[in-house]
N, C-alpha and C positions, 0 to 999 in steps of 0.2 A: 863436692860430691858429683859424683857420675851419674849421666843419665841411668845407664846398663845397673847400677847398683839402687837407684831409686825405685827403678822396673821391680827389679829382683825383691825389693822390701816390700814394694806393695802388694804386690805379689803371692807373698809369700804370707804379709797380713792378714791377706787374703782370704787364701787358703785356712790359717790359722781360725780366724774367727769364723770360717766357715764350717770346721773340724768342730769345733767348738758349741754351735750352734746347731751341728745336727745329733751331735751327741750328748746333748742335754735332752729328756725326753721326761715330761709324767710320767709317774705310772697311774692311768688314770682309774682302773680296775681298784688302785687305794683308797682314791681320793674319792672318787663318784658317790654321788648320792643317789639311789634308786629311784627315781619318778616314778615308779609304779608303787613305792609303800604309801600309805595314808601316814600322815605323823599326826597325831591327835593334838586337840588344844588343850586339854587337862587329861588327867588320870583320876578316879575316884577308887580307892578300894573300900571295900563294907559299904557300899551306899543306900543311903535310907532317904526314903522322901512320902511326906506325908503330903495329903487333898486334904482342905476341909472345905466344911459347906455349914453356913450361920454358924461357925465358931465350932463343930461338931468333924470329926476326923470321919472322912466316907472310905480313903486310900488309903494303901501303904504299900508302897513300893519299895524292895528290898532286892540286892544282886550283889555278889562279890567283887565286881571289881566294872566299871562304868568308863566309858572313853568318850569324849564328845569332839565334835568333828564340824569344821566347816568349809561346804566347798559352796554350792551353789545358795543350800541354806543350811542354818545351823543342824544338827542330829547328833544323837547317842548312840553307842554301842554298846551293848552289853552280853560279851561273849562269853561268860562263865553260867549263864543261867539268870533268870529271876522267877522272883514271888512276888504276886499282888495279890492283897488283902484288901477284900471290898466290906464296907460296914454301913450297917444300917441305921439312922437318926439317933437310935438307943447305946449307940456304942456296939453293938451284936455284930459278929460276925456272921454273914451271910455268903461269901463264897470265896476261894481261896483258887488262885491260879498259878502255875508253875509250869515252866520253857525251860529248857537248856540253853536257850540264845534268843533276843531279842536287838530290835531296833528303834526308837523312838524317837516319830522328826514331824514334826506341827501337833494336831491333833491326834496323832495315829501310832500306834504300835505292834509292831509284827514280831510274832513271837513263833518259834519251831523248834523243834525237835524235844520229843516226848513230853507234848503239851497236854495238861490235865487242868481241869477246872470242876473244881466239888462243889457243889453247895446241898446243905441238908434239905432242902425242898424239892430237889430234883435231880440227886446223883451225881454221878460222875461222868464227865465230857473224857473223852479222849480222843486228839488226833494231833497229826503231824505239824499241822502251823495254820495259823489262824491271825487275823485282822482285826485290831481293835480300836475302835473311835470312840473318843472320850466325850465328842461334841454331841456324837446323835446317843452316846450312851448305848452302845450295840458291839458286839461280837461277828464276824462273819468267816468263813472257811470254805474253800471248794474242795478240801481232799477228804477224806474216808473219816468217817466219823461215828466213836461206837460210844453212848450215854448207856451205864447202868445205873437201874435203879434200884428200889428194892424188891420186889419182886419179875420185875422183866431188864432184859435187855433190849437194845435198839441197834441198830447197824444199819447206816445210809451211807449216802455221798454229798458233802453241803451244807449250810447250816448258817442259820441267823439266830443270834439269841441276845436277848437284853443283856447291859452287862455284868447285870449279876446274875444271870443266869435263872431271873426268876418265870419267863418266858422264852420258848426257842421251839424254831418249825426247823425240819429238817428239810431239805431239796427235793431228793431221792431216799424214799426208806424202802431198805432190800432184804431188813428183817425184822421180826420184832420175836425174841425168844423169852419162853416164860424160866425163872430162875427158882429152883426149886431148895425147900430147905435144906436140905442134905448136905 
């Protein structure tokens, strides 16, 4: 073999594996995985979870579909809505809460959009999103908040209330209107 002809093969090797090697490419727009979606650790749909206390059911937490999550600490998601069902020692229910979307991570659940909370001792809570601790047993919310009851309504800014709502001071109260039978 000739020098000149070994040149030329290598060469040409070369180039080949070079051709070759630039025109293999990912497409990585297929292959990528988002780094910015959350991929949940489970999925729950229908999910139901009961509290008790001395063998006696005080909660009932209820949402259509539950995602739970772990990055820094464990948390839930529950972007379909829930209901929680507060009860008293006797089995009685005593107030009823309902969110379009909540969050739930340690002690604590943040719930928003068109949040209500009834109970027959003291009406009906309404407002945008609201804080709740299951440890101090309390309620809390900075945005607009309007409680009717049965003969008045209430309209502030703010609000702590035990968590069945059978106790609550408003922040700011900006109105208090009487509701007439009519």
């Amino acid at each position: 073999m000739s020098y000149k002809f070994l040149k030329k093969f290598i060469f040409g090797c070369t180039c080949f594996f070079a051709i070759i090697s630039f025109s293999c490419k990912n497409d990585l727009d297929k292959v990528r995985v988002d780094m910015g979606e959350k991929i949940p650790l489970a999925i729950t749909k229908n999910f139901i979870s009961l509290f008790s206390d001395s063998g006696k059911v005080i909660l009932k937490i209820e949402a259509p579909l539950r995602k739970d999550y772990m990055e820094d600490e464990f948390y839930s998601e529950l972007p379909e809505g829930i209901k929680v069902t507060f009860f008293d020692m006797n089995d009685k229910i005593i107030a009823n809460l309902t969110a379009d979307y909540a969050i739930i991570k340690g002690s604590g659940m943040f719930v928003q959009g068109h949040v209500r909370m009834k109970s027959k001792e003291n009406g009906l809570l309404s407002t945008e999103s609201l804080l709740w601790n299951s440890e101090k047993k309390e309620i809390t919310t900075i945005d607009a908040v309007e409680i009717r009851q049965e003969k008045k309504r209430i309209i502030g800014q703010g609000l702590w209330a035990k968590q069945d709502f059978s106790q609550y001071q408003m922040t700011v109260v900006t109105g208090t209107f009487p509701i007439s039978d009519n």
